[in-house]
C-alpha angles and dihedrals in degrees: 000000000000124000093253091055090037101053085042083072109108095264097144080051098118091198090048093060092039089058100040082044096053097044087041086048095048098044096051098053087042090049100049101031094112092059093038097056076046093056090046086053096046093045099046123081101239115039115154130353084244099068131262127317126260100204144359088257090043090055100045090053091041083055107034085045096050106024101036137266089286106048094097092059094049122134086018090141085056093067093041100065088039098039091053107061094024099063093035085063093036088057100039087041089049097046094044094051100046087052094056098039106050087041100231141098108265094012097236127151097036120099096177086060094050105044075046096055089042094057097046090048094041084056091059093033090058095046082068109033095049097076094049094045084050092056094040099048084058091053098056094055123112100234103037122153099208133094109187123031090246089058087061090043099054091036092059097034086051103043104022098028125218094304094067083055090067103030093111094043100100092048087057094048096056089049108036085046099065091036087059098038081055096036097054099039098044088042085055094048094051085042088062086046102050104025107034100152085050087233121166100268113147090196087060095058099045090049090056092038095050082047104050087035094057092039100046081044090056102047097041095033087107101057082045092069097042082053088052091054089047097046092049098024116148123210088235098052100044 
């Protein structure tokens, strides 16, 4: 596809990035919820009886050996209510506001526009998302006592009222805004190296995004582990 036909797609089309936000959303969190459920064992302070894990292989034998074939994917359905609304805001946000604010059609070449985007969306896509990531983060523990995702729900709502479904939200703002912030602005400039002529070429896209996404991860992983104990956090351990 050439960059004429390509940037005649209905990219300004708020529904069409509703829609490829929410799929992509959902994908994602659907795709990388073993690890995931991984990452949540090996950062809270009390992950097996057995001790902590040595490695992300190590864990997912330890619970797939102990727990059953289907633990690492616990509290999925969690994530895909959540996952839905909240990245289809967070994309048509994000595209709207880099847009306005860098004052041109598809919002490239301004990094400022876009880290800017990215923090404004990343404040509606976590208002969402904090709730769901609450009651998944519970899930994924070793010792939960929950066995479907609405009997967490109710039972936090319920015993620990709404606010224990955002205590952790600032703490997930200060670490999603500058992920994103990285994320956008390192995806756009290898954009710009790998894809100079913007053609419609998918390998491209998952070379910039696998790049921003490792980089943004490395540099926001330890406010991520401060979100996950607040997130499962017992009276009698903190």
């Amino acid at each position: 596809m050439e960059f004429e036909d390509y940037e005649c797609l209905p990219t300004n089309n708020v529904v069409t990035h509703m829609l490829a936000g929410a799929a992509a959303g959902v994908m994602e969190h659907c795709v990388m919820y073993p690890l995931d459920s991984i990452k949540t064992r090996m950062q809270s302070l009390r992950p097996s009886p057995g001790g902590r894990y040595t490695s992300i292989p190590d864990a997912f034998c330890k619970m797939v050996r102990h727990e059953g074939a289907l633990r690492p994917v616990r509290g999925m359905s969690a994530v895909v209510v959540g996952a839905g609304p909240a990245h289809a805001l967070y994309f048509s946000c994000y595209e709207k506001l880099k847009r306005t604010i860098s004052g041109t059609e598809h919002g490239t070449h301004s990094p400022v526009s876009q880290g800017l985007a990215g923090c404004l969306a990343t404040v509606m896509h976590d208002s969402i998302m904090n709730p769901a990531e609450v009651v998944k983060q519970r899930m994924q523990m070793y010792n939960s006592q929950f066995k479907r995702c609405t009997e967490c729900f109710l039972y936090v709502w319920q015993n620990e009222g709404v606010h224990a479904f955002y205590r952790s939200y600032t703490t997930q703002l200060s670490m999603n805004i500058p992920f994103q912030c990285v994320h956008f602005v390192t995806y756009e400039f290898m954009q710009v190296v790998t894809n100079k002529q913007r053609t419609y070429d998918p390998m491209a896209h998952m070379v910039s995004g696998g790049v921003a996404g490792a980089f943004a991860a490395a540099v926001t992983t330890p406010l991520d582990v401060c979100k996950t104990l607040l997130n499962t956090q017992e009276t009698s351990l903190l």
